[in-house]
C-alpha positions as CSV (number, residue, x, y, z in Angstrom):
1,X,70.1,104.3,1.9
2,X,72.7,101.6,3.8
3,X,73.2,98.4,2.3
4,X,71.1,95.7,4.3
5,X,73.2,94.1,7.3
6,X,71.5,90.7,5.6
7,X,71.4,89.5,9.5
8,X,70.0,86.2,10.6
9,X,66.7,86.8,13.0
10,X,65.5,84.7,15.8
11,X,62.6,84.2,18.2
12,X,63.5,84.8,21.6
13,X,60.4,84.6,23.5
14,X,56.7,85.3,23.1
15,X,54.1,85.4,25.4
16,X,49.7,85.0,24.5
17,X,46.5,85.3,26.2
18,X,43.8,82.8,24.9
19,X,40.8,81.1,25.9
20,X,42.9,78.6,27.1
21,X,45.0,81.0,29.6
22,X,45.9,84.2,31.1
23,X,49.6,83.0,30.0
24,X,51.5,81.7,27.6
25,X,52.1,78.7,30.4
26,X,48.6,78.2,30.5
27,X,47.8,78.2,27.1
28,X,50.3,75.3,26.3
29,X,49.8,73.3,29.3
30,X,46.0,73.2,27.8
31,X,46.9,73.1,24.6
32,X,48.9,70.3,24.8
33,X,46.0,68.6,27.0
34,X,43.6,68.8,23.8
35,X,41.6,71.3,25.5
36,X,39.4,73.9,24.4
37,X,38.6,77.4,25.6
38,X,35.0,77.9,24.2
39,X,31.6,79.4,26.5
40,X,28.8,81.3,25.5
41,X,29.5,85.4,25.6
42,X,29.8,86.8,29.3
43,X,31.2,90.1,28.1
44,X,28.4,91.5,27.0
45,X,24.7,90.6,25.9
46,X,23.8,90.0,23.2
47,X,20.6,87.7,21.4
48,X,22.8,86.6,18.5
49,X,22.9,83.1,18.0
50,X,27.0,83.1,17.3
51,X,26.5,83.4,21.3
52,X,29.5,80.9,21.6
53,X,32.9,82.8,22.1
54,X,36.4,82.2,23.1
55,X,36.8,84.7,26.4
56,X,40.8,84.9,27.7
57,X,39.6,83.8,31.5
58,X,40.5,85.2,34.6
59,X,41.7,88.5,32.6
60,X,41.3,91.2,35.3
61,X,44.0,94.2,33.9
62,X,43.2,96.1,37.2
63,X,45.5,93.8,39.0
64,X,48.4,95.0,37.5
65,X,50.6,97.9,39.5
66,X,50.5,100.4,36.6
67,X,46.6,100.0,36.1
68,X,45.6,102.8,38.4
69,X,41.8,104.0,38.9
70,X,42.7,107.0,36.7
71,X,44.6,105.2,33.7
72,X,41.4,102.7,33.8
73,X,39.1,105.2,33.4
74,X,40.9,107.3,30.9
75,X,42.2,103.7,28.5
76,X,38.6,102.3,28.0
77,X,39.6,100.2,24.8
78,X,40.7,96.7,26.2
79,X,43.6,96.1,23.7
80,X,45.8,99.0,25.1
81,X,45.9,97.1,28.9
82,X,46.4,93.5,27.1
83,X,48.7,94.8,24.6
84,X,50.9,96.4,27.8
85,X,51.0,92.7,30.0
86,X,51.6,90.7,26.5
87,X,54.9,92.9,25.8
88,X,56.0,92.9,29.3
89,X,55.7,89.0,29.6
90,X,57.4,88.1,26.4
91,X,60.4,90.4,27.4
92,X,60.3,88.9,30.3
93,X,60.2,85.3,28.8
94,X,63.1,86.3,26.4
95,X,65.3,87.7,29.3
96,X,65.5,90.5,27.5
97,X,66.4,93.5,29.4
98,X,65.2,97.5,28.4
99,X,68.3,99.9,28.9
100,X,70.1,102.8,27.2
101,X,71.5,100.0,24.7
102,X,68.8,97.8,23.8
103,X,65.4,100.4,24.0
104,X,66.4,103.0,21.3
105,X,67.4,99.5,19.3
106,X,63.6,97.7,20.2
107,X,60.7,98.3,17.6
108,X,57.1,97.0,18.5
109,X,54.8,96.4,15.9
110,X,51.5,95.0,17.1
111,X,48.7,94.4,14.8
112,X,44.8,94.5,15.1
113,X,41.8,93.8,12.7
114,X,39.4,95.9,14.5
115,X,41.1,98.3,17.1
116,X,39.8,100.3,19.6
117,X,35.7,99.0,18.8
118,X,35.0,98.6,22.6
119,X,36.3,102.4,23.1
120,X,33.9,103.9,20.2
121,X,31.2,102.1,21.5
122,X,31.1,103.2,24.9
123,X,31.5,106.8,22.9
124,X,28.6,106.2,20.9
125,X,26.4,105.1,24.0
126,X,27.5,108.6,25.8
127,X,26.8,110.4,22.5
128,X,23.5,109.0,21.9
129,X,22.4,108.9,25.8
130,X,24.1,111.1,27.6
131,X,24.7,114.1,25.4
132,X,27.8,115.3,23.3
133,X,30.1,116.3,26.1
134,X,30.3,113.5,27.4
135,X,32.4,111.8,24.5
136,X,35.8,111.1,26.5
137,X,38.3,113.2,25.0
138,X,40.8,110.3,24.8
139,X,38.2,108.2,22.6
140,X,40.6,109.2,19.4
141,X,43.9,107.7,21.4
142,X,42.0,104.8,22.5
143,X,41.0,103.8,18.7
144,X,44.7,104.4,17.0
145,X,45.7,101.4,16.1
146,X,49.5,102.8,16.9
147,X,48.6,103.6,20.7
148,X,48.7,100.4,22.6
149,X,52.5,99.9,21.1
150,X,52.8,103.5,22.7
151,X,51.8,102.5,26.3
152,X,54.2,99.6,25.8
153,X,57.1,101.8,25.1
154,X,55.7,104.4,28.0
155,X,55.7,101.0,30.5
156,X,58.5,99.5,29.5
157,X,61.1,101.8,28.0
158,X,61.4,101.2,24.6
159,X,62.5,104.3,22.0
160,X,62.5,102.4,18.5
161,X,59.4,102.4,15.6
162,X,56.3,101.5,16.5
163,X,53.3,101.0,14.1
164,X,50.2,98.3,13.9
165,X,50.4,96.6,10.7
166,X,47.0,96.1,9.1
167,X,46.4,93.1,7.5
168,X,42.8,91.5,9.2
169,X,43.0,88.1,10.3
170,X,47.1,88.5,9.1
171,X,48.0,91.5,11.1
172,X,50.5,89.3,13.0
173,X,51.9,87.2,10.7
174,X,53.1,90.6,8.8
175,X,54.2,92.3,12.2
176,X,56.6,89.5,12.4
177,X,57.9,89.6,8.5
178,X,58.1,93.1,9.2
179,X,60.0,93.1,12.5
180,X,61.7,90.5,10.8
181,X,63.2,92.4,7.8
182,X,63.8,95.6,9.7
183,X,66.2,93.1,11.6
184,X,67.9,91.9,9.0
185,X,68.5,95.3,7.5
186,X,69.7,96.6,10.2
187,X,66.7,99.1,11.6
188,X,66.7,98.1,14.6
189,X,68.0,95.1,16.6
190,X,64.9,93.9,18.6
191,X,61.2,93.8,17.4
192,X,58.4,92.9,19.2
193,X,56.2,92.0,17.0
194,X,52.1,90.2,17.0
195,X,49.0,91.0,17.6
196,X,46.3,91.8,20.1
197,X,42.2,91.7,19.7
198,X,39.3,92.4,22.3
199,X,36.6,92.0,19.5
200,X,33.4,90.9,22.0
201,X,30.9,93.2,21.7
202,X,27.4,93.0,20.5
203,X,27.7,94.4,17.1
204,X,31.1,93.1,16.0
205,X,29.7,89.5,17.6
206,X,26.3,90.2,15.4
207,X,28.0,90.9,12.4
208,X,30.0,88.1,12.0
209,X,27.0,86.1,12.3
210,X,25.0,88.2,9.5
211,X,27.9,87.2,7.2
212,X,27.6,83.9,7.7
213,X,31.4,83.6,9.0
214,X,30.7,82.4,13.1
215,X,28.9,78.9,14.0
216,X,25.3,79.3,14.8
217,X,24.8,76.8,17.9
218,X,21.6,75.4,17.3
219,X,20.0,72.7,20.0
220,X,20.7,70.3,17.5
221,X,24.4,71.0,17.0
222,X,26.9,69.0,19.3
223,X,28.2,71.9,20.9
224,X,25.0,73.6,22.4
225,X,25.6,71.4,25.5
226,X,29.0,71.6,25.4
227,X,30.5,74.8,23.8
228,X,34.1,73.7,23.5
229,X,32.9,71.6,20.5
230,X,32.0,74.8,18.6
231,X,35.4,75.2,16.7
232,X,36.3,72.4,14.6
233,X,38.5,72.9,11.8
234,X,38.6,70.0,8.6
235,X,35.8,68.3,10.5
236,X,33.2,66.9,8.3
237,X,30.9,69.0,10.5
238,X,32.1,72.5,10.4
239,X,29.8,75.4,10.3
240,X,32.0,78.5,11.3
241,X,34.5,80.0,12.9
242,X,34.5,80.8,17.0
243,X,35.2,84.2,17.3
244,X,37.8,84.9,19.8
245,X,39.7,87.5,22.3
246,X,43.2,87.3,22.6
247,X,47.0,88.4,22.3
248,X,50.5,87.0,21.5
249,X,53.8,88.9,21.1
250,X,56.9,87.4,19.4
251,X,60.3,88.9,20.5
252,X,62.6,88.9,17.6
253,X,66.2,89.3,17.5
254,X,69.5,89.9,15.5
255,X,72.1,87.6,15.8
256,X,75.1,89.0,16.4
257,X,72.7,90.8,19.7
258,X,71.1,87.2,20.4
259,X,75.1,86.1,21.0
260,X,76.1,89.2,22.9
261,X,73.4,89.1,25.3
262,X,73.3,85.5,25.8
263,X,69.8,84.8,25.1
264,X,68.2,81.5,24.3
265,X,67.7,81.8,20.6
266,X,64.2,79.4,20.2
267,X,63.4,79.5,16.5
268,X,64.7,81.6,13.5
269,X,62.5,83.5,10.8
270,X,63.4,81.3,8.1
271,X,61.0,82.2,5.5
272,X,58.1,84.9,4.7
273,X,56.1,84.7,1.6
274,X,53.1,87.2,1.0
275,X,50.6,88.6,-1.2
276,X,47.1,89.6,-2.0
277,X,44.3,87.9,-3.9
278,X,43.0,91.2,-5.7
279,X,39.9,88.7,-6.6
280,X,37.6,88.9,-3.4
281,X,37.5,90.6,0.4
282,X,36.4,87.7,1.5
283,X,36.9,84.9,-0.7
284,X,40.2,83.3,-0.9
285,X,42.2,82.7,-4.4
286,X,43.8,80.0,-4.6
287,X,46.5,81.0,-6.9
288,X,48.2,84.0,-4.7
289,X,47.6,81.8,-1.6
290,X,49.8,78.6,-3.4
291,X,51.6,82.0,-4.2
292,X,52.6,83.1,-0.8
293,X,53.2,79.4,0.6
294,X,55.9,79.0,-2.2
295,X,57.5,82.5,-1.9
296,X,57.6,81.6,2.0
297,X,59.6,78.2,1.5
298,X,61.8,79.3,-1.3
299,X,62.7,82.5,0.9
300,X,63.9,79.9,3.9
301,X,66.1,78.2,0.9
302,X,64.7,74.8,1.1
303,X,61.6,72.5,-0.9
304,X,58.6,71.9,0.3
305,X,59.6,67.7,0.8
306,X,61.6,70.0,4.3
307,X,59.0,71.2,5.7
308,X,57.8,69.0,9.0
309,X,54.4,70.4,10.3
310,X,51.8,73.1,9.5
311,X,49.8,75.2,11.1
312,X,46.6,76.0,9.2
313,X,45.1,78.9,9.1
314,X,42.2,76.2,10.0
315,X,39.1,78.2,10.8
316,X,36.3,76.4,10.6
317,X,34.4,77.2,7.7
318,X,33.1,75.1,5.1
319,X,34.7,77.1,2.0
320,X,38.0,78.5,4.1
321,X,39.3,75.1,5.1
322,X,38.6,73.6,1.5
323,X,40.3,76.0,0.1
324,X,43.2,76.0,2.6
325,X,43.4,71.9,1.8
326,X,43.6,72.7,-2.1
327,X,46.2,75.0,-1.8
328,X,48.3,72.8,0.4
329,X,47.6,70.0,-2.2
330,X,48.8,72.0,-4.8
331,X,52.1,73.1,-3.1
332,X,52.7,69.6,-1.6
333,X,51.4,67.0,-3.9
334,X,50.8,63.8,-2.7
335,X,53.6,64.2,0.2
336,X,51.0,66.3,1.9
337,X,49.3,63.0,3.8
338,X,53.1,62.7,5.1
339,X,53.1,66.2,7.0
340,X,51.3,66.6,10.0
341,X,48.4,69.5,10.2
342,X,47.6,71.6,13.2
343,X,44.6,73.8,13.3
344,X,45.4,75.8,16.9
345,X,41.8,77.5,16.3
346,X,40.0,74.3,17.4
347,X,41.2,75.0,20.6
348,X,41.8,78.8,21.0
349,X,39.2,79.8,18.4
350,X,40.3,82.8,16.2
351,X,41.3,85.9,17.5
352,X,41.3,87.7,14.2
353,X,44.2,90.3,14.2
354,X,46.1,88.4,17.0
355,X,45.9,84.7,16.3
356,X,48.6,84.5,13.6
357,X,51.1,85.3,16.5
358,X,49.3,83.2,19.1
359,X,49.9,80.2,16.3
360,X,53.2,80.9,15.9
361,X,54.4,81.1,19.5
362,X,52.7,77.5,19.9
363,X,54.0,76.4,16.8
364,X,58.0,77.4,18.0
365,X,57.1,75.7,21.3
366,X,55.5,72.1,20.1
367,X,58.7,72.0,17.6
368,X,61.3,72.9,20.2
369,X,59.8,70.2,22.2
370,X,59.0,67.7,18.9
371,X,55.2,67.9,19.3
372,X,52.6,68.4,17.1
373,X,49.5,69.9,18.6
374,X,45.9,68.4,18.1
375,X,43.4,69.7,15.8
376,X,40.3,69.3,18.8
377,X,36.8,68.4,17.8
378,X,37.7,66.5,14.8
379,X,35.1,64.2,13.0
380,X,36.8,62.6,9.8
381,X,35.8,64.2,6.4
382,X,35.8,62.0,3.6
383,X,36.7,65.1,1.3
384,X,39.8,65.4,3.6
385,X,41.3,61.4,3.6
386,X,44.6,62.1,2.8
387,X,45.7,64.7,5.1
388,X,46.8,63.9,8.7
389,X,45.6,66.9,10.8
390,X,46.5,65.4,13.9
391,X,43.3,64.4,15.4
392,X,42.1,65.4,19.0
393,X,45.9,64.5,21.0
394,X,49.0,66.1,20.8
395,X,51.8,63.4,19.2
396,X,55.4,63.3,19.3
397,X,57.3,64.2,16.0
398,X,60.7,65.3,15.0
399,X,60.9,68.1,12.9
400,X,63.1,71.6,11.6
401,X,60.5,73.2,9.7
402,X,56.9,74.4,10.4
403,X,54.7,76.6,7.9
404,X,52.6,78.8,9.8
405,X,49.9,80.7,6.9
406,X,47.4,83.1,7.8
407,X,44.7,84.8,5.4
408,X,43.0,87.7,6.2
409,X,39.7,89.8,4.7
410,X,40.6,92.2,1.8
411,X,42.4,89.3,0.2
412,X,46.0,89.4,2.3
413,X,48.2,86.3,2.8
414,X,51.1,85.8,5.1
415,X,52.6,82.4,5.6
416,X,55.9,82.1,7.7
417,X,58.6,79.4,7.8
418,X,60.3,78.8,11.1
419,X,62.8,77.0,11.4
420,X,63.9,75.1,14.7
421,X,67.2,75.2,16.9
């Protein structure tokens, strides 16, 4: 094999769809307002009490030109259509132009923790009711994880790898150290990497709530009048995590191409640290977690005294976010009441395979603009009384480094330095 071209890989532009927003625009301009995206389920019934859900509004894919009545019809699973409009906008947002240079050179690696559900489902109903034959025949393309990258490339014109890194609730968080590697060693010159996840339907909704993972909203809970209070991360009140739709796509770049092409370089991959807990699927381990926070700083070549903000993986659960605060304890000592927390899932819930990259875009954006975003919802924890997790309003700070960790089922951690321009 080639010796690595050891190049220097940036963020270019990104794009999300959240509860927040149809757009990344949206999504910030919320964001930033302290908002939250939360309503009970409207995609499909169901009797579950976990009935509280973060829906990307206004999401309508049959507005777009290249969503004919036929490709409708045939591309039932929602994440191929929101995969598509995610990868167009965030070339778009980069500047970034398809051609006979760049789209042999562009990879797109675009994650999911549970794929094509929606698709199998409607299967399964046809199966069951309506008889064998009338199982679509594109059912099997609809649930490859690898196929919405596909339609990208189709759409878009794009010739370089494509795969959907698996890694749960990290999927996007390793599409981006990835992309990011396969940069640097010269693979390719362009990756767009993230995630995308349309996870609302009954039984995926149900089963969270069997294991005890999404908030039960109960008439005595604060958010049964008022849903948006359902996801509240380090709050002394936290009962579970609002599960969430959504998409965001990073564009990653070389250097030398970022220069040549005279894009607008936003953030560089500074840092990527990763490993697994080989302990629990669904209990964390603290020791490879402090693992992959250490490997991720050390990899960017600075201590953890440079790092300026974090974005927690934050989701809401009693055990997750104790854990999450022992771990950053450990890795930060007592200069962890100095750096400024963000949990984005109090406002845009979590979108499972996609919110790693949804965090990350807001992350580059609230340091390129020297904000740190609110963690929504918060009531003060006494267990929590030295951390700062920037409660309920966005706040002005000056920073060069953000940690951005994500943990997934199975035991798989991915935490990412960026580091500003």
């Amino acid at each position: 094999m080639k010796a690595p071209l050891n190049r220097r890989v940036f963020v270019v532009g990104y794009s999300a769809a959240t509860p927040l927003g149809n757009t990344f625009a949206k999504t910030w301009q919320a964001a930033v307002a302290g908002k939250a995206g939360f309503r009970r389920v409207s995609r499909c019934e169901t009797d579950s009490r976990s009935n509280v859900v973060g829906e990307i509004p206004d999401w309508d894919p049959t507005q777009f030109s290249y969503v004919t009545r036929k490709e409708a019809s045939i591309w039932d699973a929602a994440y191929v259509f929101l995969t598509m409009e995610a990868c167009k906008a965030a070339l778009a947002h980069a500047g970034l132009e398809m051609d006979r240079q760049t789209g042999p050179r562009t990879a797109c690696l675009i994650g999911s923790a549970l794929n094509g559900t929606d698709s199998y489902r409607i299967a399964m109903d046809n199966y069951v009711n309506r008889g064998p034959f009338k199982v679509s025949p594109y059912l099997l393309p609809n649930v490859c994880a690898n196929l919405p990258a596909g339609k990208a490339g189709m759409l878009l014109g794009f010739t370089g790898p494509i795969f959907s890194p698996q890694g749960a609730c990290a999927s996007a968080n390793h599409a981006i150290g990835i992309g990011s590697r396969m940069i640097r060693d010269g693979d390719c010159d362009f990756v767009l990497a993230g995630g995308v996840e349309t996870c609302l339907i009954p039984e995926i909704i149900q089963g969270f709530s069997n294991m005890l993972a999404t908030i039960k909203v109960g008439p005595k809970d604060r958010a049964h009048n008022d849903p948006t209070q359902a996801s509240r991360p380090f709050s002394l009140d936290r009962r579970g995590f609002v599960l969430s739709e959504g998409a965001g796509v990073l564009v990653l770049a070389a250097e030398d191409k970022v220069k040549a092409l005279g894009l607008q370089a936003k953030a560089e991959i500074a840092g990527i640290g990763w490993t697994s807990d080989a302990k629990h699927f669904t209990r964390p381990n603290t020791e490879t977690i402090v693992r992959a926070i250490h490997d991720a700083i050390a990899d960017a070549e600075i201590s953890p005294q440079d790092i300026g903000s974090i974005n927690a993986h934050g989701t809401s659960t009693p055990t997750g976010d104790s854990t999450e605060v022992e771990c950053l304890r450990e890795v930060f000592g007592k200069g962890i009441g100095h750096i400024p927390i963000t949990a984005n899932k109090s406002q845009v819930g979590h979108s499972l395979g996609a919110s790693a990259a949804i965090e990350a875009a807001l992350s580059i954006e609230a340091m390129s603009g020297s904000l740190v975003l609110p963690t929504v919802n918060h009531i003060p924890d006494p267990a929590f009384d030295d951390l700062d997790v920037v409660p309920n309003q966005a706040r002005k700070h000056v920073y060069e480094h953000v940690l951005s960790n994500s943990f997934g089922f199975g035991g798989t951690n991915c935490c990412i330095v960026f580091k500003g321009i």
